[in-house]
PyMOL Python script that loads the backbone (N, CA, C, O; Angstrom):
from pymol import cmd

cmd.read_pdbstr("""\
ATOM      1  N   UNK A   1      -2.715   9.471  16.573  1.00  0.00           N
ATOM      2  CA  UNK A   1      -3.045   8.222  15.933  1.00  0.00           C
ATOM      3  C   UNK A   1      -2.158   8.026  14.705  1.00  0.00           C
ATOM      4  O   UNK A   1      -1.955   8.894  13.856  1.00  0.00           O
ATOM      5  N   UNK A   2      -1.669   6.833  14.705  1.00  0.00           N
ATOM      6  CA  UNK A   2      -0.603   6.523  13.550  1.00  0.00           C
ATOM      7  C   UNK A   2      -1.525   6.687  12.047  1.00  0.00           C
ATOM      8  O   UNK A   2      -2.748   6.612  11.929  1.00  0.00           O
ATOM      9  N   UNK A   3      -0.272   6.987  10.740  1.00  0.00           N
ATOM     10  CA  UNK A   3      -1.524   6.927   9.437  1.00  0.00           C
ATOM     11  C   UNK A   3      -0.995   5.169   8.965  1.00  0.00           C
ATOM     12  O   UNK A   3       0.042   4.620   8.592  1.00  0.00           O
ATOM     13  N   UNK A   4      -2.165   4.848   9.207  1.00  0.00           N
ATOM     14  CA  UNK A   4      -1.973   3.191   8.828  1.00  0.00           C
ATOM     15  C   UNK A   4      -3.802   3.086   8.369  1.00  0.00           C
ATOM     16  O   UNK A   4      -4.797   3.403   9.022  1.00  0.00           O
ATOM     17  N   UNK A   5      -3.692   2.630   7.284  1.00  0.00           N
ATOM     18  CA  UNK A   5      -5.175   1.855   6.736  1.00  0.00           C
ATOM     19  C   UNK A   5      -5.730   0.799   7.833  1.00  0.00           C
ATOM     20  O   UNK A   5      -5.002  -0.127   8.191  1.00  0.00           O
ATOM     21  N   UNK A   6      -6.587   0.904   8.178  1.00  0.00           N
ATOM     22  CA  UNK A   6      -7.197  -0.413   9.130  1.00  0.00           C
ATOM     23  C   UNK A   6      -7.054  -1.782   8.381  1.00  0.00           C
ATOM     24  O   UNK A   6      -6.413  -2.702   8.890  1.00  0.00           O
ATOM     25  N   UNK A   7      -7.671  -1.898   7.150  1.00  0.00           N
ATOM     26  CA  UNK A   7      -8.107  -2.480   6.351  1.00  0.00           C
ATOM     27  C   UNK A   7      -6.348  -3.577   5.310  1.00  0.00           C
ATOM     28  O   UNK A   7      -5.906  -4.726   5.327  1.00  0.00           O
ATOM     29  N   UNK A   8      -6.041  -2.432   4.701  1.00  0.00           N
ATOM     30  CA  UNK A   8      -5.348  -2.554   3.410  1.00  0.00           C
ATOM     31  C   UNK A   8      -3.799  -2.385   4.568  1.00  0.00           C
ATOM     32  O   UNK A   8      -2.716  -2.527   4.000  1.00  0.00           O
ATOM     33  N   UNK A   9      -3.784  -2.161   5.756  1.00  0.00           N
ATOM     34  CA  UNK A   9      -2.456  -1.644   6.493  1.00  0.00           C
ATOM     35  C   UNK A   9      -1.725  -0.275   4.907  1.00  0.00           C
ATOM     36  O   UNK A   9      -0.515  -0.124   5.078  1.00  0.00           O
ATOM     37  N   UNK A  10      -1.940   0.065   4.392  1.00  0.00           N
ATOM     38  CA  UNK A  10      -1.090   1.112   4.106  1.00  0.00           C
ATOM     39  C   UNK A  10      -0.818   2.020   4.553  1.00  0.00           C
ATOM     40  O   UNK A  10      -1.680   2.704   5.105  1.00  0.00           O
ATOM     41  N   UNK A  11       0.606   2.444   4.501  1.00  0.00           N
ATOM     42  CA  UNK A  11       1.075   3.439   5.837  1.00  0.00           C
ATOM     43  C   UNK A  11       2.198   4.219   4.686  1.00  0.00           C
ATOM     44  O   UNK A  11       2.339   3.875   3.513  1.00  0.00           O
ATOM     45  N   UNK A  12       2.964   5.402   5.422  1.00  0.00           N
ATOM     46  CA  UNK A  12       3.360   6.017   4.708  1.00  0.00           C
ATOM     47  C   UNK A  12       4.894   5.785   3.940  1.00  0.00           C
ATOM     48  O   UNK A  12       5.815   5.500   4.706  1.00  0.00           O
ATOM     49  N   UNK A  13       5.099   5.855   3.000  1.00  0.00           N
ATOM     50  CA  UNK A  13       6.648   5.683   2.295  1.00  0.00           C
ATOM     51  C   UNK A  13       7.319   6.762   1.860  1.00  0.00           C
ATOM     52  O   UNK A  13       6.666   7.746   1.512  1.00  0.00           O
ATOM     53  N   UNK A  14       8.800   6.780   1.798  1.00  0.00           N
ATOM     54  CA  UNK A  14       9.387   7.563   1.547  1.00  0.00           C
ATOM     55  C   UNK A  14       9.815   7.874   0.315  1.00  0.00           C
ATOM     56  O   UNK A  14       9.500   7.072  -0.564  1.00  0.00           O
ATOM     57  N   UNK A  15      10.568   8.996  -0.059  1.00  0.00           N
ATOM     58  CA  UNK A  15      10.749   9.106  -1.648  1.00  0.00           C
ATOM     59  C   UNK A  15      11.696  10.422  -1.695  1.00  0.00           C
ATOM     60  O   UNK A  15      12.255  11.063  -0.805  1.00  0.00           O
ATOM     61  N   UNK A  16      11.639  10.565  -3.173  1.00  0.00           N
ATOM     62  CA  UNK A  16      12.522  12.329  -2.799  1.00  0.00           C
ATOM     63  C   UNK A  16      12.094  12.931  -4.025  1.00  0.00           C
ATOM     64  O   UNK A  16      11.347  12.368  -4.825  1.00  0.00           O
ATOM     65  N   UNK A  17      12.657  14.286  -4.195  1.00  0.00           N
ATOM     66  CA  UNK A  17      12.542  15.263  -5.470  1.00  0.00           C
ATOM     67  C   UNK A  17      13.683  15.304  -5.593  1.00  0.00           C
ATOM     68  O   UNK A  17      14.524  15.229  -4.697  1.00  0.00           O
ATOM     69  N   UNK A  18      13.902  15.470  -7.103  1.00  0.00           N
ATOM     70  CA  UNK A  18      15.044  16.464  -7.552  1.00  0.00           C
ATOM     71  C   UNK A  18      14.900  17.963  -7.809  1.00  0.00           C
ATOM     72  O   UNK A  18      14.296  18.164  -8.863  1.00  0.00           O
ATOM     73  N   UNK A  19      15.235  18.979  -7.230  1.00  0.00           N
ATOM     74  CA  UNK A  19      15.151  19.932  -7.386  1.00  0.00           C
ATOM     75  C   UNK A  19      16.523  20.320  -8.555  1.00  0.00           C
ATOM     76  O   UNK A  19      17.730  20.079  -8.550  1.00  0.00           O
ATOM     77  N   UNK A  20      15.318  21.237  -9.762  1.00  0.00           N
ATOM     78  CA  UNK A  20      16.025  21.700 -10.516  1.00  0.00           C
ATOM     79  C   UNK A  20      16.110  23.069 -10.922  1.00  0.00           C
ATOM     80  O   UNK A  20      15.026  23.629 -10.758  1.00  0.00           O
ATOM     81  N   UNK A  21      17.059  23.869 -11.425  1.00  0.00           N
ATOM     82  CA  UNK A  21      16.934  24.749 -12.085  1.00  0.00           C
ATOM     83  C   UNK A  21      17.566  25.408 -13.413  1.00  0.00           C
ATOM     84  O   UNK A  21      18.606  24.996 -13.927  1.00  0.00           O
ATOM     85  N   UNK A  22      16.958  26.265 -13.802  1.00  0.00           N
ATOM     86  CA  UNK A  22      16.867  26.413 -15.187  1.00  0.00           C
ATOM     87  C   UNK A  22      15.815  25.895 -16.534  1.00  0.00           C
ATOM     88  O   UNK A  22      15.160  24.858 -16.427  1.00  0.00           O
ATOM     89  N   UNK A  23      15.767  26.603 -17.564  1.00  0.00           N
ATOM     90  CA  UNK A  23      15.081  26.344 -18.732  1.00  0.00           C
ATOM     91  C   UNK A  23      15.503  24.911 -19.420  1.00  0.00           C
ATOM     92  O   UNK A  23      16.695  24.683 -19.622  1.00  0.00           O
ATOM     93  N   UNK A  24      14.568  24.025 -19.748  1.00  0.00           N
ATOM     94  CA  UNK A  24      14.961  23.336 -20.868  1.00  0.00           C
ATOM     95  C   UNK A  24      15.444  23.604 -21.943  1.00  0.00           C
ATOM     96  O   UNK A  24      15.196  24.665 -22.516  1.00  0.00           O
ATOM     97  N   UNK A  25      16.537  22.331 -22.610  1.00  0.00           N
ATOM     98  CA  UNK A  25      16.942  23.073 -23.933  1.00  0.00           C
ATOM     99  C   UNK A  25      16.081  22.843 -25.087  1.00  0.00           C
ATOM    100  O   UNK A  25      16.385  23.402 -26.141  1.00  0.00           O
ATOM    101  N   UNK A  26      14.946  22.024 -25.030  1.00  0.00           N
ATOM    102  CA  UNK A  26      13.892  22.313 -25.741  1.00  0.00           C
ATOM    103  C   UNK A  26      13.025  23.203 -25.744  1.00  0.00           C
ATOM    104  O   UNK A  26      12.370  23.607 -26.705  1.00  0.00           O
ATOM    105  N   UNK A  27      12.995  23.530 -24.690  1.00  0.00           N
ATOM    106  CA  UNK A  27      11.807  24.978 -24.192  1.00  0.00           C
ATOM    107  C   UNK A  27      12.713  26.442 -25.205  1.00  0.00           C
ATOM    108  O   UNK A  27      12.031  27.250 -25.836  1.00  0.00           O
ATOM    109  N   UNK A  28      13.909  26.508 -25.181  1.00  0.00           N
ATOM    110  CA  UNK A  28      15.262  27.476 -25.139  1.00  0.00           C
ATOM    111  C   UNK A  28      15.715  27.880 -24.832  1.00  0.00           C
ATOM    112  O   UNK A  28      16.190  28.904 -25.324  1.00  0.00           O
ATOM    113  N   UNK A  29      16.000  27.343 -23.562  1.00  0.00           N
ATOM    114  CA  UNK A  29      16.967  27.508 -22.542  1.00  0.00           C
ATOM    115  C   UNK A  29      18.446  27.021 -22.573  1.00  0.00           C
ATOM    116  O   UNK A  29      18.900  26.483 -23.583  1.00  0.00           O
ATOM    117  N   UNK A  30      19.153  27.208 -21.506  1.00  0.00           N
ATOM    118  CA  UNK A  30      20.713  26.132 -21.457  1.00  0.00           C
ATOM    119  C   UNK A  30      20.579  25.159 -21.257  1.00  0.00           C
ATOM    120  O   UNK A  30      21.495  24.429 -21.634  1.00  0.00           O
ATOM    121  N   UNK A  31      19.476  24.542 -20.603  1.00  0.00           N
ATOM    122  CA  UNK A  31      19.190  22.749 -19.594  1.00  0.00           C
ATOM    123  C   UNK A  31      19.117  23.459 -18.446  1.00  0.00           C
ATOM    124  O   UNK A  31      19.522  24.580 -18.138  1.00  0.00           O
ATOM    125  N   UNK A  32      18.175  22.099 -17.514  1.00  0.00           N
ATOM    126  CA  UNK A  32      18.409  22.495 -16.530  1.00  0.00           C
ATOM    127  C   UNK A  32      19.482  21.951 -15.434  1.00  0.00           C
ATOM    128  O   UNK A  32      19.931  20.841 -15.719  1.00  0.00           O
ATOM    129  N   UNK A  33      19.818  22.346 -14.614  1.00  0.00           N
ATOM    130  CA  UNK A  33      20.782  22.063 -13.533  1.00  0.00           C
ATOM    131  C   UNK A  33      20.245  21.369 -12.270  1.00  0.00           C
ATOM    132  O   UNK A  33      19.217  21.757 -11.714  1.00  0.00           O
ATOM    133  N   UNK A  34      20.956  20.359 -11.849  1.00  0.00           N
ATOM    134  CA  UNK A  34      20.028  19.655 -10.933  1.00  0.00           C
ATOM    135  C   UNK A  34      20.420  20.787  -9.064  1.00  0.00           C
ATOM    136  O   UNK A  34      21.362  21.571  -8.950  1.00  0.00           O
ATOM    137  N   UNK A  35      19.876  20.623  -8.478  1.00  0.00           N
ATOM    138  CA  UNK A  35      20.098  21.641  -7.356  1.00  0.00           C
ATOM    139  C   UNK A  35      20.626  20.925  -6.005  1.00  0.00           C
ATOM    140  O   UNK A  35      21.503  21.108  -5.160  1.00  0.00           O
ATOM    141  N   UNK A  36      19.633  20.041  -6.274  1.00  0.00           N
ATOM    142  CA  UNK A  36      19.612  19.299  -4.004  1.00  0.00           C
ATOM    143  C   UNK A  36      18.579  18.200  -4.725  1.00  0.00           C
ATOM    144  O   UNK A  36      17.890  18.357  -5.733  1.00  0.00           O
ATOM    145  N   UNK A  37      18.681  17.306  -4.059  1.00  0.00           N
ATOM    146  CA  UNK A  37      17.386  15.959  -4.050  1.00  0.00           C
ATOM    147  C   UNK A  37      17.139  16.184  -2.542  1.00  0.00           C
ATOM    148  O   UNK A  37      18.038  16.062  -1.709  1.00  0.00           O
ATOM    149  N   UNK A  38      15.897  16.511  -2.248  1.00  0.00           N
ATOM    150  CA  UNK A  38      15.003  16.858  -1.266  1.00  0.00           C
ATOM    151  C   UNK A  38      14.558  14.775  -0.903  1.00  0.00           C
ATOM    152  O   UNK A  38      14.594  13.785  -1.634  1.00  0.00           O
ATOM    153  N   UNK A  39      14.266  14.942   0.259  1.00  0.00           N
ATOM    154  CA  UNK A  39      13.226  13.720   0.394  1.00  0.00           C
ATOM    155  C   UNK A  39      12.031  14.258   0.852  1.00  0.00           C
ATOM    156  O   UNK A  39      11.903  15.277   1.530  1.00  0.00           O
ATOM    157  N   UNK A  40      10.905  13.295   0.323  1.00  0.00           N
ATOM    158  CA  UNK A  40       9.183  13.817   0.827  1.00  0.00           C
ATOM    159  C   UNK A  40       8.835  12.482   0.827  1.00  0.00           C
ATOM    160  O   UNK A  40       9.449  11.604   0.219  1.00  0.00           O
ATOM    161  N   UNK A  41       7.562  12.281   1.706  1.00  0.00           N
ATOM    162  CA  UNK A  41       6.763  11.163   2.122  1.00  0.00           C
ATOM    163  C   UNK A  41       5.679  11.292   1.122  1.00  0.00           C
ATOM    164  O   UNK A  41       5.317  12.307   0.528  1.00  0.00           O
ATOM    165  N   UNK A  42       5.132   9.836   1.026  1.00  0.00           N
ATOM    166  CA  UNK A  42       4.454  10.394  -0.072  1.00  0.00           C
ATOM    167  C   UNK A  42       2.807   9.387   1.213  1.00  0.00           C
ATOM    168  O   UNK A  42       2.913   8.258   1.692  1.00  0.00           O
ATOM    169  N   UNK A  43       2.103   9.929   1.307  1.00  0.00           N
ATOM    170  CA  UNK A  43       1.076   9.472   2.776  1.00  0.00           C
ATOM    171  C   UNK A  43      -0.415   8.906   2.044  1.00  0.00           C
ATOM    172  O   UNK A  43      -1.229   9.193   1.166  1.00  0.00           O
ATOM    173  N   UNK A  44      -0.139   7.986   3.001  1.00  0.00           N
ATOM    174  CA  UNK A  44      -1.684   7.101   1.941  1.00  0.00           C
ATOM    175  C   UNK A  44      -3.015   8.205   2.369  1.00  0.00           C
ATOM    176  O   UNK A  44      -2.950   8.890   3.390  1.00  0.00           O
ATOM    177  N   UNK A  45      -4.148   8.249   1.470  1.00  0.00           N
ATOM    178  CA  UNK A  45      -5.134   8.915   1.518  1.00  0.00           C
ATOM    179  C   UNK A  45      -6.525   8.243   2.253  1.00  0.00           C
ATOM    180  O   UNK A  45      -7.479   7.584   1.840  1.00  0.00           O
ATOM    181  N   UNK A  46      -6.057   8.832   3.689  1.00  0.00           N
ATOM    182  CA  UNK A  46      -6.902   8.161   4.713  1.00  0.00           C
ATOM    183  C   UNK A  46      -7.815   8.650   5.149  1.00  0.00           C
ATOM    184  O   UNK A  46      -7.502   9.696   5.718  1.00  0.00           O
ATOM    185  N   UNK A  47      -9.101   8.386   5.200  1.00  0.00           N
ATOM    186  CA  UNK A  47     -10.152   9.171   6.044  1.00  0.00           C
ATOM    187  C   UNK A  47     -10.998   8.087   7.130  1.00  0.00           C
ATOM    188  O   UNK A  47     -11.398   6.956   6.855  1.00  0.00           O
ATOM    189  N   UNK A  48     -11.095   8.638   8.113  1.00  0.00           N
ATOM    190  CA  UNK A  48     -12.078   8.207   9.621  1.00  0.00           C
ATOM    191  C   UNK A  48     -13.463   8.263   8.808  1.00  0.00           C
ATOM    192  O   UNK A  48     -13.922   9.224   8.191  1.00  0.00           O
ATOM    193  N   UNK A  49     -14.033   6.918   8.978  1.00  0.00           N
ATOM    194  CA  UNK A  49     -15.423   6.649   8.212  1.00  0.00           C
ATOM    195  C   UNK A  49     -16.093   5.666   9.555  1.00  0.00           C
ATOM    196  O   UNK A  49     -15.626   4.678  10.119  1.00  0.00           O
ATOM    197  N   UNK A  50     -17.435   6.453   9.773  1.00  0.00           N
ATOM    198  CA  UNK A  50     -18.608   5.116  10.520  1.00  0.00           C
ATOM    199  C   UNK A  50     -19.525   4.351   9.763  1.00  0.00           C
ATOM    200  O   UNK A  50     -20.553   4.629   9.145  1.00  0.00           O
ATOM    201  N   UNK A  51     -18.833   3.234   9.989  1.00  0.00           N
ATOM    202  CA  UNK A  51     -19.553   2.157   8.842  1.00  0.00           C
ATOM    203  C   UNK A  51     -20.497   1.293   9.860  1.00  0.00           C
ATOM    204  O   UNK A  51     -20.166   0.668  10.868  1.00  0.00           O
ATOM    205  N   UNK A  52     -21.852   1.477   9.230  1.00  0.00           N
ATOM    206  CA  UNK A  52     -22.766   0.380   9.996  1.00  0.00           C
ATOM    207  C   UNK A  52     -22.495  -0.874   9.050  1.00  0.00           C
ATOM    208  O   UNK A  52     -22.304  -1.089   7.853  1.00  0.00           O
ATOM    209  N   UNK A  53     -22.579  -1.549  10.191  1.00  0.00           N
ATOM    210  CA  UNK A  53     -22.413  -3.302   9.951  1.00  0.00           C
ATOM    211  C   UNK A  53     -24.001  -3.869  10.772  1.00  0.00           C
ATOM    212  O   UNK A  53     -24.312  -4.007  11.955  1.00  0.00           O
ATOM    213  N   UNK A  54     -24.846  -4.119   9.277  1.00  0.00           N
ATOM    214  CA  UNK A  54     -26.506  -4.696   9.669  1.00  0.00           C
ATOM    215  C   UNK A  54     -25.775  -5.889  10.963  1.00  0.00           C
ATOM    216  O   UNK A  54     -25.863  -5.779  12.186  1.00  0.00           O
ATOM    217  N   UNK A  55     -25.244  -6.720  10.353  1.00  0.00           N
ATOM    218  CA  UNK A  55     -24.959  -7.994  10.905  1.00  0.00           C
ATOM    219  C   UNK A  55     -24.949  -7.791  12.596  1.00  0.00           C
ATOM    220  O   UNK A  55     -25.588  -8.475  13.395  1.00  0.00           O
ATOM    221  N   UNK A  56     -24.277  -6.951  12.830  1.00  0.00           N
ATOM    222  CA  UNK A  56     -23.912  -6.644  14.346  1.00  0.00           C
ATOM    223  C   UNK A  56     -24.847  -5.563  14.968  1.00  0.00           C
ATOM    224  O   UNK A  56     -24.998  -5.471  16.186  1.00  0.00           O
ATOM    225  N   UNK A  57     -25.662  -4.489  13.779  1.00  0.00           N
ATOM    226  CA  UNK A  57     -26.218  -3.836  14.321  1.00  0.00           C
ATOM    227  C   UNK A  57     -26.192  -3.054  15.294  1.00  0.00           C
ATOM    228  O   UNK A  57     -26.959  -2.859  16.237  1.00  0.00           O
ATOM    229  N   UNK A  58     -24.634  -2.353  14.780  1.00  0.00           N
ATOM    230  CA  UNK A  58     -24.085  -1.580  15.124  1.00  0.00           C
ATOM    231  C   UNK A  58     -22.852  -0.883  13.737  1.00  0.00           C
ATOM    232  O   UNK A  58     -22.394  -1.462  12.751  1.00  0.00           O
ATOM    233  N   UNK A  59     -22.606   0.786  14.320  1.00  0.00           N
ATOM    234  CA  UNK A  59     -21.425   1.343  13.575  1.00  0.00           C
ATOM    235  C   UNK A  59     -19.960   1.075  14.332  1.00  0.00           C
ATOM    236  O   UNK A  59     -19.877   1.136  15.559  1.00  0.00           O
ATOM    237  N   UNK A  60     -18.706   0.744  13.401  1.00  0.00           N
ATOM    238  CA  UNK A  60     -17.601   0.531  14.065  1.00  0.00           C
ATOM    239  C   UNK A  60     -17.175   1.687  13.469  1.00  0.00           C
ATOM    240  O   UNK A  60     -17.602   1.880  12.330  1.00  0.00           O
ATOM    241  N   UNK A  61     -16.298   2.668  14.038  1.00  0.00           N
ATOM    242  CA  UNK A  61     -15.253   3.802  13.277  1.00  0.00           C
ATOM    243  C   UNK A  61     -14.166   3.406  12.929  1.00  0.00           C
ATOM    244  O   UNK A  61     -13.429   3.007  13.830  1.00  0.00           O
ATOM    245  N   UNK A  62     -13.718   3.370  11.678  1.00  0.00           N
ATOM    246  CA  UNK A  62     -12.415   3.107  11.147  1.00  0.00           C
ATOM    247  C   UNK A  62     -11.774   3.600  10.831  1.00  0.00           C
ATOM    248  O   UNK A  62     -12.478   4.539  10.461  1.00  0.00           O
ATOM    249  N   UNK A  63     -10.406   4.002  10.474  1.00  0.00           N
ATOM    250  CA  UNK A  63      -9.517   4.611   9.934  1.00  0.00           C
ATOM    251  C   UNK A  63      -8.851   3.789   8.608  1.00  0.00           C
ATOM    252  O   UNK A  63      -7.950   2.956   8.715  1.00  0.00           O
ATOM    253  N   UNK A  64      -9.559   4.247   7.196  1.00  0.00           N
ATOM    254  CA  UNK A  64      -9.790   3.847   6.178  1.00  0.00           C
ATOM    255  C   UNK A  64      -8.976   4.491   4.774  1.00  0.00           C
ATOM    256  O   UNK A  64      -9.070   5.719   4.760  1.00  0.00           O
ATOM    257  N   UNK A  65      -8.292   3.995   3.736  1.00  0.00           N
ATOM    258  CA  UNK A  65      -7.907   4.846   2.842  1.00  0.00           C
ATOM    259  C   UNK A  65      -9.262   4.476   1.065  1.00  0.00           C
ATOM    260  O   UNK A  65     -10.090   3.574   0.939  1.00  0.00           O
ATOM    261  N   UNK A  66      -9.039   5.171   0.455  1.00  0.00           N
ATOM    262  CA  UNK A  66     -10.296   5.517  -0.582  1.00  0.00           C
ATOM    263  C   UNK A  66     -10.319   4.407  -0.926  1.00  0.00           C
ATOM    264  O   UNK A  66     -11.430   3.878  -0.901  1.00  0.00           O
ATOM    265  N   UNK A  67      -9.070   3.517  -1.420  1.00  0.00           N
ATOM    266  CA  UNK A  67      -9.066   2.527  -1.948  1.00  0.00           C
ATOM    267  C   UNK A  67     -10.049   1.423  -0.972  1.00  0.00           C
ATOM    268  O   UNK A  67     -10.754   0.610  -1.570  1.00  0.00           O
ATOM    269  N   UNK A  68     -10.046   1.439  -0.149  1.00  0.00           N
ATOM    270  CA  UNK A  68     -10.291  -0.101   0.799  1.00  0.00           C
ATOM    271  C   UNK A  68     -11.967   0.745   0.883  1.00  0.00           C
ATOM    272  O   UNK A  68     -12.874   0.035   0.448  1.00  0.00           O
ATOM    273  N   UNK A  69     -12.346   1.986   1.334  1.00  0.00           N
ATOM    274  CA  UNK A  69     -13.365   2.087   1.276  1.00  0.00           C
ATOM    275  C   UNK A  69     -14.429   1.583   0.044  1.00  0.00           C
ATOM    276  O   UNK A  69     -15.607   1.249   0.165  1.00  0.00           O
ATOM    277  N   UNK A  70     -13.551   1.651  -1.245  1.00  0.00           N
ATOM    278  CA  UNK A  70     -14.468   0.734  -2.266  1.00  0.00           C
ATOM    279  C   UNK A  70     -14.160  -0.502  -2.391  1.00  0.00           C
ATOM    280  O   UNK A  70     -14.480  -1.188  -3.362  1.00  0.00           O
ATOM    281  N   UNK A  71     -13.538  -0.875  -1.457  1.00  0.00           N
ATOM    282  CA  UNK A  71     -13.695  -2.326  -1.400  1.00  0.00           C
ATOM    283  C   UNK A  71     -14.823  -2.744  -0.309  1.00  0.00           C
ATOM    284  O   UNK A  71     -15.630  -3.660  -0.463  1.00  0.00           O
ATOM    285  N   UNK A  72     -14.733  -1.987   0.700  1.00  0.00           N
ATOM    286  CA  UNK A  72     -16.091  -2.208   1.559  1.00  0.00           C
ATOM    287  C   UNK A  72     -17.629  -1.904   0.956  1.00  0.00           C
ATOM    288  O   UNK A  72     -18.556  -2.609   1.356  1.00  0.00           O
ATOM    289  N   UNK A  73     -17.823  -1.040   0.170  1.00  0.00           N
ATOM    290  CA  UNK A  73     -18.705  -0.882  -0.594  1.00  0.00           C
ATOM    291  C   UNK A  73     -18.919  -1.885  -1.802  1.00  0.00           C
ATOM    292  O   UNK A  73     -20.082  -1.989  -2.192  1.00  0.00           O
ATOM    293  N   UNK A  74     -17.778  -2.772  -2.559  1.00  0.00           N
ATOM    294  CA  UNK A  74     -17.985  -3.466  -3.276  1.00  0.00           C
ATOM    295  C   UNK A  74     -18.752  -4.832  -2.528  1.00  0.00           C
ATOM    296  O   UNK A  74     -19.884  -5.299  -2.648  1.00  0.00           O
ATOM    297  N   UNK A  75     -17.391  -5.284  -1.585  1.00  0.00           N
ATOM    298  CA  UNK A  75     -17.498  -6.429  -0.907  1.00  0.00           C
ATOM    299  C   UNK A  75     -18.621  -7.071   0.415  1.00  0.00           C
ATOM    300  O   UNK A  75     -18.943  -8.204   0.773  1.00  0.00           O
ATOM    301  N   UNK A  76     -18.984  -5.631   0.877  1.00  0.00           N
ATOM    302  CA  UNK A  76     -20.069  -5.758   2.071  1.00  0.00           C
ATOM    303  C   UNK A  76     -18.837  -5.473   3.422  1.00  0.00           C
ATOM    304  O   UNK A  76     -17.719  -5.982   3.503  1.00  0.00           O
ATOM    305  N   UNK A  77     -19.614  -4.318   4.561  1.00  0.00           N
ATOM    306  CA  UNK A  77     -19.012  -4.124   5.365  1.00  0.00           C
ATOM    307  C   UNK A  77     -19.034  -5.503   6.451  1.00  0.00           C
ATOM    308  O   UNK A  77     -18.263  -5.354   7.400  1.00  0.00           O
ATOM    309  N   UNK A  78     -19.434  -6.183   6.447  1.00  0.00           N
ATOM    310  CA  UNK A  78     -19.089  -7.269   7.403  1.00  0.00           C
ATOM    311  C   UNK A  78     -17.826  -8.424   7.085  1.00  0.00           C
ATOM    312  O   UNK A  78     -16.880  -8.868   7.737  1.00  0.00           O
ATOM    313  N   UNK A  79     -18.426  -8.656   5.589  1.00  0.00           N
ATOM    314  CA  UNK A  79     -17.362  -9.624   5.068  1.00  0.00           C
ATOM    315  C   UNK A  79     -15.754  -8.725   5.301  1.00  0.00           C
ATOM    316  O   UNK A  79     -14.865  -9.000   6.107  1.00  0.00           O
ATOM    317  N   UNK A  80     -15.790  -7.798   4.466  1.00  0.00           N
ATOM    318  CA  UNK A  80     -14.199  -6.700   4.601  1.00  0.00           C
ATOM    319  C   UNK A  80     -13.690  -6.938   6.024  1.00  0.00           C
ATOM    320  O   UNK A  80     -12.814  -7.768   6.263  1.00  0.00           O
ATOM    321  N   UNK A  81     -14.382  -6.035   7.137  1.00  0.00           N
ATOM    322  CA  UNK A  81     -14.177  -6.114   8.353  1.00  0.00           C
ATOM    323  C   UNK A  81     -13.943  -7.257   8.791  1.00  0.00           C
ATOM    324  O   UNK A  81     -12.871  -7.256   9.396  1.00  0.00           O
ATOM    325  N   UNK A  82     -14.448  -8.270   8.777  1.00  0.00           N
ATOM    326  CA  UNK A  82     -14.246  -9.542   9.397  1.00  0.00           C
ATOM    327  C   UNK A  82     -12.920 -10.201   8.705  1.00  0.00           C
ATOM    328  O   UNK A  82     -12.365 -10.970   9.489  1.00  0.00           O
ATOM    329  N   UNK A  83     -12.442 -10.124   7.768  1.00  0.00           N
ATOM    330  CA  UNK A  83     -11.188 -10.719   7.259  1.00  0.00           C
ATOM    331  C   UNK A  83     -10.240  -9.700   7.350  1.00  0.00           C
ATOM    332  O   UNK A  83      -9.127  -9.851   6.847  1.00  0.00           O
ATOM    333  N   UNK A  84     -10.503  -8.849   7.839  1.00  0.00           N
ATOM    334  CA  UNK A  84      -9.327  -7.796   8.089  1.00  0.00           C
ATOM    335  C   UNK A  84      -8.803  -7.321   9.965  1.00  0.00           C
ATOM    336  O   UNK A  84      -8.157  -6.422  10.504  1.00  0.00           O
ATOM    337  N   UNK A  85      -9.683  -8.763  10.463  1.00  0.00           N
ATOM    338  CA  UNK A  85     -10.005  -9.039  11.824  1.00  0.00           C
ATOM    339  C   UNK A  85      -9.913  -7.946  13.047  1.00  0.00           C
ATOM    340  O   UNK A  85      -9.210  -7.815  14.049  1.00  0.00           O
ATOM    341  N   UNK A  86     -11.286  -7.042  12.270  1.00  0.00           N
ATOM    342  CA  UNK A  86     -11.528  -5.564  12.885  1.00  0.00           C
ATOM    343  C   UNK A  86     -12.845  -6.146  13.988  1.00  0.00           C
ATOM    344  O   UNK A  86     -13.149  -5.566  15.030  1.00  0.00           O
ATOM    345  N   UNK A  87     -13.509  -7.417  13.465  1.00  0.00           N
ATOM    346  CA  UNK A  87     -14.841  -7.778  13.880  1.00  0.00           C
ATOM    347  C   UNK A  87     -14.535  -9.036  14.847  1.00  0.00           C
ATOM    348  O   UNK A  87     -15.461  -9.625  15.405  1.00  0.00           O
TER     349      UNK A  87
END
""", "prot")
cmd.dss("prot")
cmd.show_as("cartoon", "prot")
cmd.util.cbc("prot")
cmd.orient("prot")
């Protein structure tokens, strides 16, 4: 299953590190030296949640990130779902 928010569609983006080494010259070191710039994904924080919806009177399973889950909790699981045309 792809990582995509049901809700909010957030899905994953890319990014990188700089890998460094050595001491700072504030710490008292020489500086540090840059090494390789790595790339890393940086992956939205998704969890599979069963949300009952009174209205339908029934649970739908979603694939949800934290953020949108407090929006379903703010907003009401029917209204969310239904404009995010899960319903």
């Amino acid at each position: 299953m792809s990582r995509v928010c049901s809700i909010t569609k957030a899905k994953p983006s890319k990014g990188s590190v700089i890998h460094r080494r050595g001491l700072a010259k504030k710490k008292g070191g020489i500086g540090q030296h840059v090494t390789k710039v790595v790339s890393r994904d940086f992956l939205p924080n998704l969890q599979t949640k069963r949300i009952w919806v009174a209205e339908e009177k029934r649970f739908i399973t979603v694939k949800l990130t934290a953020r949108a889950l407090k929006t379903v909790t703010k907003n009401g699981a029917y209204a969310t779902l239904k404009k995010a045309g899960l319903l």
